[in-house]
C-alpha positions in Angstrom: -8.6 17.1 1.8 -6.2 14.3 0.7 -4.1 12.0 2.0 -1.6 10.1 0.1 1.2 7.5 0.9 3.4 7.4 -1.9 5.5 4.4 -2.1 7.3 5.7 -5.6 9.1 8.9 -6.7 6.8 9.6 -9.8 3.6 9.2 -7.8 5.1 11.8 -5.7 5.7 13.7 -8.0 2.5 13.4 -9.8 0.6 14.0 -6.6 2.7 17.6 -6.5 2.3 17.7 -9.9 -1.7 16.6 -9.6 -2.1 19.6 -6.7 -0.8 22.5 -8.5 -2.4 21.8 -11.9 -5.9 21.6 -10.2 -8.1 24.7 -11.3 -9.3 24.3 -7.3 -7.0 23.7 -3.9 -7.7 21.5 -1.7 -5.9 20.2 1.5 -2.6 17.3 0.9 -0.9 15.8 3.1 1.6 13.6 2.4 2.9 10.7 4.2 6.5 9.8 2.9 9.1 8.8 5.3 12.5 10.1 4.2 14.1 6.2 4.6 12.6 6.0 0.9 15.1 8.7 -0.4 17.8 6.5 -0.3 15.9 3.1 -1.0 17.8 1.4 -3.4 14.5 -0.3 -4.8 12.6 3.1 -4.7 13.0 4.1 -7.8 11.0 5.1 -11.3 11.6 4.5 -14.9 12.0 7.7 -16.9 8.9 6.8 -18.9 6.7 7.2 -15.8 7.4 10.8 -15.2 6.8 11.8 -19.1 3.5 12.7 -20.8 0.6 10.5 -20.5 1.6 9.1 -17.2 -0.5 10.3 -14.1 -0.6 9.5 -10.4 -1.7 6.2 -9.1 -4.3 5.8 -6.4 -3.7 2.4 -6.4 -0.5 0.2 -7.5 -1.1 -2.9 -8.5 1.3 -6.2 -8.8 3.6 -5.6 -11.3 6.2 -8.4 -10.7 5.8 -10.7 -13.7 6.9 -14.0 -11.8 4.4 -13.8 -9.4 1.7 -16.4 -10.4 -1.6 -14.8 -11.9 -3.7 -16.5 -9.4 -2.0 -15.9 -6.0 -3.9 -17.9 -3.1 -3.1 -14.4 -0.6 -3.0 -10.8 -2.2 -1.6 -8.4 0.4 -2.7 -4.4 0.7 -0.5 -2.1 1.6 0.6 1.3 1.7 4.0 3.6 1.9 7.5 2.2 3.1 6.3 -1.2 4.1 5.9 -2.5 1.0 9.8 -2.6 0.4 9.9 -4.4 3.3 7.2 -6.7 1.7 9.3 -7.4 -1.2 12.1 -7.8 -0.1 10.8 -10.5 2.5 8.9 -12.6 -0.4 12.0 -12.9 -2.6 13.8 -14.0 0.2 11.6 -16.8 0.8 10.9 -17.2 -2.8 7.1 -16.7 -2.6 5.6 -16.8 -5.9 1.8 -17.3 -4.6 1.2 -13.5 -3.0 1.0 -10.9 -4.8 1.2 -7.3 -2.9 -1.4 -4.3 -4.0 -0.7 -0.6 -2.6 -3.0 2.0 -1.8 -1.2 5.2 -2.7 -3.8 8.0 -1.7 -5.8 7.1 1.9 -8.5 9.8 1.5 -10.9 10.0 -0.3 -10.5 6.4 -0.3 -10.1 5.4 -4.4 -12.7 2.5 -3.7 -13.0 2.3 -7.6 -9.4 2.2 -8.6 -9.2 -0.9 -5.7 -12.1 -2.7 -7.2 -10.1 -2.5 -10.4 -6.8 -3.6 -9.2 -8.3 -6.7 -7.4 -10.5 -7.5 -10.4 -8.1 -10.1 -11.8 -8.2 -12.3 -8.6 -12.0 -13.3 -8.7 -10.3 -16.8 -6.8 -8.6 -15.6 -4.1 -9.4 -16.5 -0.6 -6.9 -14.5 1.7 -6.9 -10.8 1.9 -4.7 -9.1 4.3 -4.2 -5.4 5.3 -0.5 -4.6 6.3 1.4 -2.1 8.4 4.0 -0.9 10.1 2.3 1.0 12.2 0.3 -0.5 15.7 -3.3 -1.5 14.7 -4.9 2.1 16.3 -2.7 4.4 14.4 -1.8 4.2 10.4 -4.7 3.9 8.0 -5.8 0.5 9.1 -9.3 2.2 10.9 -9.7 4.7 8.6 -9.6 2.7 5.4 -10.9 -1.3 6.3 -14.1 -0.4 6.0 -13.7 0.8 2.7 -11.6 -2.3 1.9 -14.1 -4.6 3.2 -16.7 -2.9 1.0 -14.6 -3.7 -2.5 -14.1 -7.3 -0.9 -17.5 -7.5 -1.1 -17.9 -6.9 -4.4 -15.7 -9.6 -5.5 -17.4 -12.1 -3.5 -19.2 -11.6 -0.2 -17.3 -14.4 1.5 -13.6 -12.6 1.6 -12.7 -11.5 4.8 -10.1 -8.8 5.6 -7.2 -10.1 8.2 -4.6 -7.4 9.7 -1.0 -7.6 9.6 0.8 -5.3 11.9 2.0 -4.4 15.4 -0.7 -4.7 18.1 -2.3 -1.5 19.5 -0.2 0.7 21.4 -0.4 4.1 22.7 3.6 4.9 21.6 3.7 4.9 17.7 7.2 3.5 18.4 8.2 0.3 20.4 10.8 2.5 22.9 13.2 -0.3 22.7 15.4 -0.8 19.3 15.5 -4.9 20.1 11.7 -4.9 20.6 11.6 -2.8 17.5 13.6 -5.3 15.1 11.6 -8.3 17.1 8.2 -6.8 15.9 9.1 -6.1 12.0 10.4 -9.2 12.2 7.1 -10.7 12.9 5.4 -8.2 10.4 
């Protein structure tokens, strides 16, 4: 099976793309709200859907005026890293850079090592999400995180950055709602 989060219309459509090419079938399930259809920053180049491009387990930092040795890199995965971006040029933070897991399971431990690589220095590693601590991929996938932390430098530790655990996926209340991704 697979599961994949993509936060980008050619890794979707690589991921399609990816499934029915495969001489084998397995399982994929995708997790792509439909708010990213009409996400004004949600959008590819042309070049990335043409030959020799592929899909992406792992995204890293691509903004070029974020500093090359960020003091916080922030993982993520989906529709929350819009918000992400969107939040950090508003505040004009050039000292995080943001790194998105784009398939969940099997867990692309190696393409992660590779995307942190670069940021040997770092000393802040956070795990973010929309989604209450018990649901979304923060249980299923820390450990995995933790384990390429570790290979950087056994002193990292992981933090969280979400809504607390809940039973509801949703707050119930809309004011409650805009309070809490505030706080994200």
């Amino acid at each position: 099976m697979q599961v994949v989060n993509c936060s980008t219309p050619a890794n979707y459509f690589h991921v399609l793309r990816r499934q029915m090419r495969r001489d084998f079938r397995k399982p994929l399930i995708i997790m792509t709200p439909k708010s990213l259809l009409r996400h004004k920053a949600c959008v590819s180049k042309i070049d990335d859907f043409l030959d020799g491009s592929s899909f992406h387990r792992v995204i890293e930092e691509s903004d070029t005026s974020i500093s090359p040795s960020p003091k916080r890199i922030v993982l993520c995965s989906g529709k929350v890293y819009y918000d992400l971006i969107d939040e950090r040029q508003k505040r004009g933070i050039t000292d995080v850079a943001i790194v998105r897991v784009e398939q969940l399971y099997p867990f692309p431990e190696a393409a992660l090592d590779a995307a942190l690589a670069p940021y040997k220095n770092v000393k802040d590693i956070v795990w973010c999400q929309e989604e209450p601590m018990n649901q979304g991929a923060w249980y299923s996938s820390q450990h995995h995180i933790r384990r390429s932390l570790h290979r950087i430098s056994p002193t990292l530790y992981l933090g969280y950055a979400g809504r607390e655990a809940s039973a509801a996926p949703a707050a119930g209340y809309m004011a409650l709602h805009v309070l809490q991704q505030n706080q994200l």
